[in-house]
C-alpha positions as CSV (number, residue, x, y, z in Angstrom):
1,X,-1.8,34.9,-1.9
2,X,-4.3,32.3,-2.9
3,X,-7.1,31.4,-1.1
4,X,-4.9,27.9,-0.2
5,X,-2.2,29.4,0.5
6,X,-4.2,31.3,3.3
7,X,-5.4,28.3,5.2
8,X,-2.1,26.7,5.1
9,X,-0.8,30.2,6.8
10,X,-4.1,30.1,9.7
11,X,-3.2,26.0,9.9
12,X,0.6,26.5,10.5
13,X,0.3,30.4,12.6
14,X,-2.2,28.3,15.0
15,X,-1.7,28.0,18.8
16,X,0.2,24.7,19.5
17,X,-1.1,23.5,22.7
18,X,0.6,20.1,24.2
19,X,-0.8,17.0,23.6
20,X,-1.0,16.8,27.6
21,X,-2.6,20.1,27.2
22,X,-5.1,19.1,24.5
23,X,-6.7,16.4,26.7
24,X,-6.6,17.8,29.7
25,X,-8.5,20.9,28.1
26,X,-10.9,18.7,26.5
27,X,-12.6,16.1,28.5
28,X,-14.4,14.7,25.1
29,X,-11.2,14.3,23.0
30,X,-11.5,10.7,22.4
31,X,-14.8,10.6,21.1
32,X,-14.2,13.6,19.0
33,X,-11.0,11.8,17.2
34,X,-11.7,8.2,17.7
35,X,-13.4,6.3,14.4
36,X,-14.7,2.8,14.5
37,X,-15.5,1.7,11.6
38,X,-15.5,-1.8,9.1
39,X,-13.6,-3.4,12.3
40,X,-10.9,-0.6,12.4
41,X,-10.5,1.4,15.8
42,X,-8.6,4.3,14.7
43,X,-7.0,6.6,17.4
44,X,-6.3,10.0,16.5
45,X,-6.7,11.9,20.0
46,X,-2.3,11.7,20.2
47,X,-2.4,13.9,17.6
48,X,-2.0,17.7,17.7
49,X,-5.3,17.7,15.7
50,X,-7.8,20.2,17.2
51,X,-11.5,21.7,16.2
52,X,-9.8,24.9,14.9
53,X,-7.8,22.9,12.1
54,X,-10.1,20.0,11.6
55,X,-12.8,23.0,10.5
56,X,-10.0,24.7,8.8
57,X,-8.7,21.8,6.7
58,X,-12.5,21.3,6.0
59,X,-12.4,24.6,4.1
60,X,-9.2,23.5,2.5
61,X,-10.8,20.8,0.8
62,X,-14.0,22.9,-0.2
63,X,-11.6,25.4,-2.2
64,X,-9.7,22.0,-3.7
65,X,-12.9,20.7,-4.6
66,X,-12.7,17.1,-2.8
67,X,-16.6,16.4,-2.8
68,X,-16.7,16.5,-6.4
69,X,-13.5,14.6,-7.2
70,X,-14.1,11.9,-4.4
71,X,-17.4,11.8,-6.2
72,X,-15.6,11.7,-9.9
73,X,-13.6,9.1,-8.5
74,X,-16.8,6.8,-7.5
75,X,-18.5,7.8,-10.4
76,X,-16.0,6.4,-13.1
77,X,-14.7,9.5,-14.1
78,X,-11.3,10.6,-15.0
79,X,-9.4,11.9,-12.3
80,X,-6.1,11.4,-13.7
81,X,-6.3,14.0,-16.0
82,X,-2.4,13.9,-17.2
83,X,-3.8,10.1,-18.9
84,X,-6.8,11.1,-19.0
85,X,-7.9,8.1,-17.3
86,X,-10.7,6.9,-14.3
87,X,-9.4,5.2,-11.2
88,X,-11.7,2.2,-10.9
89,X,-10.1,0.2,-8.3
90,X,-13.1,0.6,-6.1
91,X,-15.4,-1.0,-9.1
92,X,-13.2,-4.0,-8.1
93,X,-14.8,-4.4,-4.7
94,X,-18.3,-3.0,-6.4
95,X,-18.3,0.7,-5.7
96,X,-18.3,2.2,-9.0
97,X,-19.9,3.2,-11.8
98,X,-22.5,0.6,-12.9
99,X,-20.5,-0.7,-16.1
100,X,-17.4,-0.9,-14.5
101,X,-18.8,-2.8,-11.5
102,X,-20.4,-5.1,-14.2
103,X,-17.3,-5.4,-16.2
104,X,-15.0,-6.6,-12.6
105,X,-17.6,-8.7,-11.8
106,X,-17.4,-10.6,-15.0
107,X,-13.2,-10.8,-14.5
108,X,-13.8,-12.0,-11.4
109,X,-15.9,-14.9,-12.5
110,X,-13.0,-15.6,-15.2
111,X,-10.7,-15.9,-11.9
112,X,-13.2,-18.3,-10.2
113,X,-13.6,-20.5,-13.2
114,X,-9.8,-20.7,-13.3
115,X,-9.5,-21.5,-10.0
116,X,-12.0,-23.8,-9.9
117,X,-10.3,-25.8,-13.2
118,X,-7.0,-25.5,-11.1
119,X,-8.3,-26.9,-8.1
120,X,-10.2,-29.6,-9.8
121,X,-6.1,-30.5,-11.2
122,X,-7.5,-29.6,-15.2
123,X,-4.1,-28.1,-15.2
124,X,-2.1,-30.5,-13.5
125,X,-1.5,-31.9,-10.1
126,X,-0.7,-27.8,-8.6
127,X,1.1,-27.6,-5.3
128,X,3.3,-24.7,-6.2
129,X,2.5,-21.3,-7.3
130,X,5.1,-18.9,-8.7
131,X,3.6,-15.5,-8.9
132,X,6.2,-13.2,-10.9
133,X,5.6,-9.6,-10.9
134,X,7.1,-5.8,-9.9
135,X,5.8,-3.1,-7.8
136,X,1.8,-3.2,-7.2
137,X,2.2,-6.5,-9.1
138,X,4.1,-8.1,-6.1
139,X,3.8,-5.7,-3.7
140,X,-0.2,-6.4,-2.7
141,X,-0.2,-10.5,-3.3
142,X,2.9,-10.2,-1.2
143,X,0.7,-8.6,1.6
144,X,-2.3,-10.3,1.2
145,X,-0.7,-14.4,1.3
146,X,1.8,-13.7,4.2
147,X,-1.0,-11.9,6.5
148,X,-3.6,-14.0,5.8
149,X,-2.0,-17.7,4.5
150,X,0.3,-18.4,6.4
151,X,-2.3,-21.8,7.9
152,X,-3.8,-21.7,4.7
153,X,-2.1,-24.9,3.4
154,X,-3.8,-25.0,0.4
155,X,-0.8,-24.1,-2.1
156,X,2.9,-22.9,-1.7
157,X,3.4,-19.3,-2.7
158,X,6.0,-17.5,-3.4
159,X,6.0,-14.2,-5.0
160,X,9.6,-12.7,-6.9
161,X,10.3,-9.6,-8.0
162,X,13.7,-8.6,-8.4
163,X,15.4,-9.4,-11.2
164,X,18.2,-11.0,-9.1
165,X,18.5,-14.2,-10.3
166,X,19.1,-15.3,-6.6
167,X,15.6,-14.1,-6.3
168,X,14.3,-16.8,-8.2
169,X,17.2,-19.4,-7.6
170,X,15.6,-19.7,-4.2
171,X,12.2,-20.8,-5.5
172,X,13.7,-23.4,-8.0
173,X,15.2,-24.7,-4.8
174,X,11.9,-25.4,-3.1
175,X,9.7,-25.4,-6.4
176,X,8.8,-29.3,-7.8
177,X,8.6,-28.0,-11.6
178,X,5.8,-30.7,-12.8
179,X,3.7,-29.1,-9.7
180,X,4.3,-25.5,-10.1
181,X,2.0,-23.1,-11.7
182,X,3.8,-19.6,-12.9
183,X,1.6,-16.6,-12.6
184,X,3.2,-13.6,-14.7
185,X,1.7,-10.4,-13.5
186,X,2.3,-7.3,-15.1
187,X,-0.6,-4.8,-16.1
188,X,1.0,-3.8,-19.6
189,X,2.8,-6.9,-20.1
190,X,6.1,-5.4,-21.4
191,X,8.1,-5.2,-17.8
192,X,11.3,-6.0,-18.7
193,X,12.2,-7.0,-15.4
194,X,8.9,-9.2,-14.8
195,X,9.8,-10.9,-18.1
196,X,13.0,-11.4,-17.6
197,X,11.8,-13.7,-14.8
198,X,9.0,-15.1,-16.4
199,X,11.5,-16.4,-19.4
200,X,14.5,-17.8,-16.9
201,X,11.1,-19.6,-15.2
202,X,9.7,-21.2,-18.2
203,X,13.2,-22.7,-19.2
204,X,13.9,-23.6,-15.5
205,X,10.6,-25.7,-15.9
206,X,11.7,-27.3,-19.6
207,X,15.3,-28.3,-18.3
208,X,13.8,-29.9,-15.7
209,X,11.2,-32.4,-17.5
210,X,7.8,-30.4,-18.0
211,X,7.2,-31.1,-21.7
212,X,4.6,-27.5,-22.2
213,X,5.8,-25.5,-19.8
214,X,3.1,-22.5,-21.1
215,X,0.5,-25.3,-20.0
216,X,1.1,-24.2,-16.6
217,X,1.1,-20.5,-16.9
218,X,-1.2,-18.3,-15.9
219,X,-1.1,-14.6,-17.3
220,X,-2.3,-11.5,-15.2
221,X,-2.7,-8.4,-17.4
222,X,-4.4,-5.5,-18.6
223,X,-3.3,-6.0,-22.0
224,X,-4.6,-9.5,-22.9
225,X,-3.3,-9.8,-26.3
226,X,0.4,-9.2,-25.3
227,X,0.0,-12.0,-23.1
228,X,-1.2,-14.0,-26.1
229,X,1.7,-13.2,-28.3
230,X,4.3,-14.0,-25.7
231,X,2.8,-17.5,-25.4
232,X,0.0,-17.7,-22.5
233,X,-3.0,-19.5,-23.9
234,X,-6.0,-17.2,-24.2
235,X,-8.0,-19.2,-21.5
236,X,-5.8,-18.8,-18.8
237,X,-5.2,-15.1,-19.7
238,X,-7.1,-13.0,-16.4
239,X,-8.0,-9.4,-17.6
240,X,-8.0,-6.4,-15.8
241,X,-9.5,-3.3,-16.3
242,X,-6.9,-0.8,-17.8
243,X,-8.2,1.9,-15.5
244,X,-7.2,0.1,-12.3
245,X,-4.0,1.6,-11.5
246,X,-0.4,-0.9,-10.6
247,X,-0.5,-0.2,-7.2
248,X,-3.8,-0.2,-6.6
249,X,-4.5,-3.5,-8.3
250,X,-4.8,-6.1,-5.8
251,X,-8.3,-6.5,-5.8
252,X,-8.2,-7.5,-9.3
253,X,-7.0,-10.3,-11.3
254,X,-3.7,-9.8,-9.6
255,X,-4.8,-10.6,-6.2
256,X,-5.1,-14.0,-8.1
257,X,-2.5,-16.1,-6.0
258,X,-4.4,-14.7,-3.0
259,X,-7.8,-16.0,-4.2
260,X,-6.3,-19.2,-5.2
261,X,-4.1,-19.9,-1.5
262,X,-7.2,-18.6,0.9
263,X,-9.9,-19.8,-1.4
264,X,-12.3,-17.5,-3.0
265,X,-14.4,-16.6,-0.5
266,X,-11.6,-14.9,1.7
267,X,-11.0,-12.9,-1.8
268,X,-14.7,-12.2,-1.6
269,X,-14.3,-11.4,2.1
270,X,-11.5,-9.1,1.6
271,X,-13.3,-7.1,-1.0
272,X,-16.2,-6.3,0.9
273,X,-14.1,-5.4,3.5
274,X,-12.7,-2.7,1.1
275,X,-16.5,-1.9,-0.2
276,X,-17.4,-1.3,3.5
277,X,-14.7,1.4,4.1
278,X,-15.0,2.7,0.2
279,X,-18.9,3.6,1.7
280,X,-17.5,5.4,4.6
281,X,-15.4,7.6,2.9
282,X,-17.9,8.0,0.4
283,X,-20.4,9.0,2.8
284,X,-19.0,9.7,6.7
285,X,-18.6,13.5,7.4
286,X,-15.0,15.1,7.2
287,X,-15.0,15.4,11.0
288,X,-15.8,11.9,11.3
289,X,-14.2,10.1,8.2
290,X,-11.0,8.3,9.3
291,X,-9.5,8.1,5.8
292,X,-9.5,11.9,6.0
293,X,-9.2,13.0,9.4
294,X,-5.7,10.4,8.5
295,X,-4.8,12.9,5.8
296,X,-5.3,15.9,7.9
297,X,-2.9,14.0,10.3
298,X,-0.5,13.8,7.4
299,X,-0.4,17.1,5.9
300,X,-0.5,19.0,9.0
301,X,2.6,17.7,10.1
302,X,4.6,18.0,6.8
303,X,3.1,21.5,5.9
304,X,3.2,23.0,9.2
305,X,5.4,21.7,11.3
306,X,7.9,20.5,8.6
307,X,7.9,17.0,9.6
308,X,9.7,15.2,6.4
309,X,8.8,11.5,7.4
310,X,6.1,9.7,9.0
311,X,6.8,6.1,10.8
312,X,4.5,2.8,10.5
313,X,5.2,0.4,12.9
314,X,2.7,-2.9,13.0
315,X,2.8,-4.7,16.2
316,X,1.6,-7.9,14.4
317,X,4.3,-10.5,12.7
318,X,1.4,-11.0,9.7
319,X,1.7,-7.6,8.6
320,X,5.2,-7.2,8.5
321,X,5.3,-6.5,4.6
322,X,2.7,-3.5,5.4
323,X,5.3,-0.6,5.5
324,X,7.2,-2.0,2.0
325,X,3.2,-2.0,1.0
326,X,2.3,1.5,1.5
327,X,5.6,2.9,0.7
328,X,4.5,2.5,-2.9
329,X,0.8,3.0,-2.2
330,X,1.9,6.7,-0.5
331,X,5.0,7.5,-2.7
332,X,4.5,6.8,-5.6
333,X,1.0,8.0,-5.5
334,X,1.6,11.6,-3.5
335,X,5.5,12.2,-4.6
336,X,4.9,14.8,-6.8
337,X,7.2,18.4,-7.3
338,X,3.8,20.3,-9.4
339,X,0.1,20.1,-8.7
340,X,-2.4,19.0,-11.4
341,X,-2.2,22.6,-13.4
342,X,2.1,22.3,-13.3
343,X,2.6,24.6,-10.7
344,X,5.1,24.1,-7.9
345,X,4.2,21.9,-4.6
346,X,5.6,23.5,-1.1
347,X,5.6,20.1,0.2
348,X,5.5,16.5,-1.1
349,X,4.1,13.2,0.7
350,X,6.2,12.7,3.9
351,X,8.4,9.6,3.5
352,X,7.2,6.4,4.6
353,X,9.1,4.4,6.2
354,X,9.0,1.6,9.4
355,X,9.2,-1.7,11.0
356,X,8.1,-4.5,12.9
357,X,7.1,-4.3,16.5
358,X,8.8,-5.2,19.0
359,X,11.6,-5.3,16.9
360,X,11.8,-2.1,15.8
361,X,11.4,-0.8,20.1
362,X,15.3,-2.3,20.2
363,X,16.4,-0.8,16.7
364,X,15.5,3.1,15.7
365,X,13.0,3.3,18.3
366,X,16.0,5.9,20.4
367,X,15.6,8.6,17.3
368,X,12.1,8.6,18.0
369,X,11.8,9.8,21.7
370,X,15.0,11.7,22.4
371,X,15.9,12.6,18.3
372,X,15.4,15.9,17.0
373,X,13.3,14.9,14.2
374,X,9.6,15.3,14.7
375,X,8.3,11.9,13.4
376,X,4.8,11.3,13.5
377,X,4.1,7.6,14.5
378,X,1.6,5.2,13.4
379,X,0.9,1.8,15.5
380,X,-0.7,-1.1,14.1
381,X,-2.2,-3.8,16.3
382,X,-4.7,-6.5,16.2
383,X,-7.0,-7.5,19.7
384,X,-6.8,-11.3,18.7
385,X,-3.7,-13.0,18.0
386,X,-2.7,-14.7,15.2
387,X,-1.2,-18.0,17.1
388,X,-2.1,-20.7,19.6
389,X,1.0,-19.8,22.0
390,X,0.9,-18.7,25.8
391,X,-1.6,-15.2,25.9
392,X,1.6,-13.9,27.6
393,X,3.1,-13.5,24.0
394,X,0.1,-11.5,23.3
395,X,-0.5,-9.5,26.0
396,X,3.2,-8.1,26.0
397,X,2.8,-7.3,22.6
398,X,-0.2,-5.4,23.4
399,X,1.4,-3.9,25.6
400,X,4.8,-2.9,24.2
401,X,2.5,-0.8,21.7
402,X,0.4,1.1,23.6
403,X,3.8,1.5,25.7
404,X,5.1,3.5,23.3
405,X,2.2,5.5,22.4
406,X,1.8,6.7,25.8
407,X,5.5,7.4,26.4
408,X,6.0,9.3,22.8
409,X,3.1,11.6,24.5
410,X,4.2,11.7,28.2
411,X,8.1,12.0,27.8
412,X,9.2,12.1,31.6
413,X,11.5,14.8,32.9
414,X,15.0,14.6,34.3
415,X,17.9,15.8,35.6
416,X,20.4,14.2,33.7
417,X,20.0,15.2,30.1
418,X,20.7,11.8,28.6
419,X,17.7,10.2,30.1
420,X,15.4,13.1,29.7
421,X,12.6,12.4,27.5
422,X,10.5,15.2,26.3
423,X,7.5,13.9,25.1
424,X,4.4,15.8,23.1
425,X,5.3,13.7,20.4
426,X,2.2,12.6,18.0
427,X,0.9,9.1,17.2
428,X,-1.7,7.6,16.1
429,X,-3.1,3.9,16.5
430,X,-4.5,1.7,14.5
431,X,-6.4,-1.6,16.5
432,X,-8.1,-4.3,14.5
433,X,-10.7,-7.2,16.5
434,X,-8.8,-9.6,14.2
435,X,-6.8,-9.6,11.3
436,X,-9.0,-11.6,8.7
437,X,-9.6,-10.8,4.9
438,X,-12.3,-8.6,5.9
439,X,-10.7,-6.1,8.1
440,X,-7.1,-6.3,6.0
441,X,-9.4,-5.0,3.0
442,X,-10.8,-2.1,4.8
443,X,-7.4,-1.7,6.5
444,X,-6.2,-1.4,2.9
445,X,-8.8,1.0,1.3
446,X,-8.2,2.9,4.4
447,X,-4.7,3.8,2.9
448,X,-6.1,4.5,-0.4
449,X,-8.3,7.3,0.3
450,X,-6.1,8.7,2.7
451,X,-3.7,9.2,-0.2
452,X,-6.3,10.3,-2.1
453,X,-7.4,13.1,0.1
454,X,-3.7,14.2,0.8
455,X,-3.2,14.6,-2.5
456,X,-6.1,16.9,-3.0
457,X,-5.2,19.1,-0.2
458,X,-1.9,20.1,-2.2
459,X,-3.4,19.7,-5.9
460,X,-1.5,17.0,-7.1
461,X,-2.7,13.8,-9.3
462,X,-1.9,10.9,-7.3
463,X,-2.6,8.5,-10.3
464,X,0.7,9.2,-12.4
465,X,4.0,8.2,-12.0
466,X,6.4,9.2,-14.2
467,X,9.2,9.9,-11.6
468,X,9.9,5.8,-12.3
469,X,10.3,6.4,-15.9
470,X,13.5,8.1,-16.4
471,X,16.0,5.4,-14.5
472,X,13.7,2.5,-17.2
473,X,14.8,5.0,-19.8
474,X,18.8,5.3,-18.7
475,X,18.9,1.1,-18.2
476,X,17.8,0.7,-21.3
477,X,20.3,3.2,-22.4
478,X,23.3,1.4,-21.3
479,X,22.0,-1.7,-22.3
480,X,21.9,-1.0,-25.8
481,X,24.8,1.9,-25.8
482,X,27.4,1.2,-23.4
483,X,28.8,4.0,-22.0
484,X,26.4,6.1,-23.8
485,X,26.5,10.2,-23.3
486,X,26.8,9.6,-19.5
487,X,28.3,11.5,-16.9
488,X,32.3,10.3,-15.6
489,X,31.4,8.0,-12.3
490,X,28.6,6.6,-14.5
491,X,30.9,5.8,-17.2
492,X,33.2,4.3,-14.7
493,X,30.8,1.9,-13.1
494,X,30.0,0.5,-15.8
495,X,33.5,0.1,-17.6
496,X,34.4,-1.4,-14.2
497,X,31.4,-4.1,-13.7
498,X,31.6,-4.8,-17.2
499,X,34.6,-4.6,-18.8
């Protein structure tokens, strides 16, 4: 038995005291699992985290080495060893190694220039931006301009990335073509699917009048020269560094429909939000570091109680896209079978998954407190509102969420089976002053080294993703094959849809 493998054993063989147990036994819970930091309260203390496994999971991630790689990871070193690349994304917000930081810096001043020559109508009279993209190419823009500009006002966004043409038939719809601006984001510039778009796009804008359509393109990409050869002009081509991963690429170039609908210095704001929480992880102590004691949270729960999913519920309308967000962010960073040296994981990344609250109260909310799942719940919620209506809207927000906290805890006994509640059932809360760029950066990062520490707990590299690869490799397959060397019902299928 390996060292590892021991603590996971003392973690999951530990006394399990109630949560009604855990405070009532210690009178200084809340200020022993409570973390305010970079405008984030985070709640812990309705978790079955205790002394005994916070201290053991600190010895867990002595064995796995986690001061070293967190420090490999600031330091520009590679810590995706199966690409042998670095993981730069915090050079973005200018926590990195000195070159790197230097090298963002100077991208970024190419996206202000742009922005500024865009503004200033050098390419046009803009109203319109079509930002065309897949995974961390849509996913974080997508985040970023419906939490934070929806009063912005300053251009129309709208971000597609399916390959459904009724994806982008919508936009058309909307879209003046003279006025638009198309944004193709992609870090390697061959998506198929992102180009697929980008091409219907530019002939949607020359059937419809605009004499150079590639004069109002803007390219978003870690591999300038592709860009180039498929027709963007060089000057309106925004690098990235190839070490900043897909889905953790928002803070650079491809956070560019962000800068240009909130301005630049809500970018600006948003990346020192990030910075703020990138120097608590770096520095905070493990008992006091939110990113990890968040990962402790995690890992506990799918290791040793066998809880397979974990819930995310935000109590805000602005951060509805935040579950679809960190479903990437979480797994496709942490779903991985082997660790780093190829040997087998017991346990993956729980599944995330979640909703919208209050919505989500009238909707799966049942599962949660009387379902036999354990399901560890996360609440998301934000002191100041984001509108101008009656407080009352609010306040029952408010207090809808902390509502369900409390009763996921409490349960209440009964009688009658079908209206028993049993309670002890973990959650943790999440409760932002306000929901500006600031506090959604370090809300962000937050995620990020969460997953970062999870993934060092069980040895895996949460940098790779080659579990997408293989379902690219069997499209392409059919596309060029047919039927190809497939299996009966696949055959079928596609005999059937296409004759």
């Amino acid at each position: 038995m390996t060292q590892t493998d021991a603590i996971w054993q003392e973690i999951a063989a530990a006394d399990r005291p109630t949560l009604t147990e855990l405070f009532a036994a210690e009178p200084d819970r809340l200020s022993r699992f409570v973390v305010e930091e970079a405008g984030l309260h985070v709640d812990f203390s309705k978790t079955h985290l205790t002394a005994g496994t916070v201290e053991a999971f600190d010895r867990l991630l002595g064995i796995q080495g986690f001061e070293a790689a967190r420090e490999a990871l600031f330091s520009g070193a590679v810590v995706n060893p199966s690409e042998g690349r670095a993981a730069e994304h915090t050079a973005e917000r200018g926590q990195g190694a000195p070159e790197s930081v230097a090298r963002a810096r100077g991208f970024h001043g190419r996206m202000r220039a742009l922005i500024d020559a865009i503004e200033a109508e050098a390419l046009g009279p803009i109203r319109h931006v079509l930002h065309i993209g897949i995974g961390g190419s849509a996913l974080g823009p997508d985040l970023l301009v419906d939490a934070l500009g929806r009063d912005a006002g300053r251009y129309d966004v709208a971000i597609v990335s399916n390959v459904d043409g009724a994806a982008l038939e919508a936009v058309f719809r909307r879209f003046d073509p003279s006025a638009t601006l198309i944004a193709i984001a992609s870090k390697t510039f061959t998506t198929s699917e992102t180009l697929m778009n980008a091409r219907s796009a530019l002939a949607w804008m020359a059937e419809n009048g605009v004499e150079d359509p590639y004069g109002q393109v803007v390219a978003l990409t870690a591999a300038p020269d592709k860009a180039i050869e498929f027709g963007v002009d060089e000057t309106r081509v925004l690098p990235f560094s190839e070490t900043v991963g897909g889905r953790y690429s928002l803070w650079s170039s491809i956070g560019f429909p962000a800068a240009l609908a909130l301005g630049w210095d809500a970018f600006e704001e948003l990346l020192e939000g990030a910075a703020a929480m990138d120097r608590h992880f770096r520095y905070a102590p493990l008992a006091a570091n939110a990113p990890v004691l968040a990962a402790m949270v995690d890992y506990y729960y799918a290791i040793a109680r066998g809880a397979e999913t974990r819930a995310i519920f935000a109590y805000d309308e602005r951060l509805k896209l935040l579950p679809f967000y960190l479903q990437q962010l979480e797994m496709e960073s942490n779903g991985k079978q082997v660790t780093i040296e190829g040997t087998p994981v017991a346990v993956s990344a729980p599944i995330t998954w979640g909703g919208i609250g209050t919505d989500a109260q009238h909707a799966v909310f049942q599962l949660l407190h009387q379902g036999t799942h354990l399901i560890p719940v996360e609440f998301i919620a934000v002191i100041e509102p984001g509108h101008v209506l009656d407080d009352g809207h609010h306040r029952a927000l408010l207090t809808n969420c902390f509502a369900q906290g409390a009763a996921l805890m409490a349960g209440r006994a009964s009688d009658d089976p079908q209206r028993n509640y049993p309670g002890d059932r973990p959650s943790t809360t999440i409760l932002l002053n306000e929901l500006d760029p600031r506090s959604l950066g370090a809300l962000i990062a937050f995620y990020e080294h969460r997953v970062f520490t999870g993934a060092r707990m069980i040895g895996i590299n949460p940098y790779d993703q080659f579990g997408v690869e293989l379902g690219k490799q069997i499209a392409r397959s059919i596309e060029q094959d047919g039927t190809g060397e497939f299996d009966p019902s696949t055959r079928a299928l596609i005999a059937r849809a296409f004759g």
